[in-house]
N, C-alpha and C positions, 0 to 999 in steps of 0.2 A: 957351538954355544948358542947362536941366535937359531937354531932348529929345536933345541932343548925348550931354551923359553918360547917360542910358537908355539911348538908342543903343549907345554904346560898354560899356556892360553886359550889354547886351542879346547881343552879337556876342561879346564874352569870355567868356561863359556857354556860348554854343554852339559856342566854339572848344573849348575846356575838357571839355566832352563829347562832341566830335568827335573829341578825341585817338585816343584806342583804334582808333576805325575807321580812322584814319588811320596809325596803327601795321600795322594788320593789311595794310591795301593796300600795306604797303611806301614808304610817305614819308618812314619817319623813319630809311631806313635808306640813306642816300643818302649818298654822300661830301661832305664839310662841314656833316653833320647831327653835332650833338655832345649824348650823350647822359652827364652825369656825377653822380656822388653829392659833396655836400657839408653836413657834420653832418648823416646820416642822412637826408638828403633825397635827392630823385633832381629833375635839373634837366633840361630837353630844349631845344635851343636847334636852331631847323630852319634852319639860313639855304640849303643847297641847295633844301630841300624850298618854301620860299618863295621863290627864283628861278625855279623850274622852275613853280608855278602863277601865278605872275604873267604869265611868258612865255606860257602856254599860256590862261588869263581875255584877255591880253591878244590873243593873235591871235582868240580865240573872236569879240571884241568888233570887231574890226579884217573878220573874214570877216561877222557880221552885217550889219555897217552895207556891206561891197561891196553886198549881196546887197540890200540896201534901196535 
C-alpha cells in the first residue's frame, strides 16, 4: 500500500513539473483542453491532450509487442 502511494506521488510530482514543457510543445492548447482562473488560481484540465497520448502510448505499445 505505502509503494502504491509513493508511486502515485512520485508520478504527480513529475507530471506537475512537466507541465511547462508540456505547454511549450503545444499540448495544452488543443481543443477540449480547458485552461481557467478560479479565486486567483489558474486550473488546466487537459482531457484532449490526455486522449491523444493515450492513443498514441497506446499504439506505441500495440507496434512494440507486433514487432516482438
Amino acid at each position: 500500500m505505502i509503494r502504491w502511494m509513493l508511486l502515485i506521488f512520485i508520478l504527480l510530482v513529475l507530471v506537475n513539473s512537466a507541465t511547462g514543457i508540456i505547454q511549450k510543445i503545444g499540448l495544452g492548447r488543443l481543443p477540449g483542453d480547458f485552461n481557467f482562473r478560479f479565486l486567483g488560481r489558474q486550473f488546466f484540465v487537459p482531457f484532449a491532450s490526455a486522449v491523444l497520448v493515450t492513443v498514441l502510448l497506446f499504439s506505441l505499445i500495440k507496434l512494440v509487442a507486433w514487432l516482438l
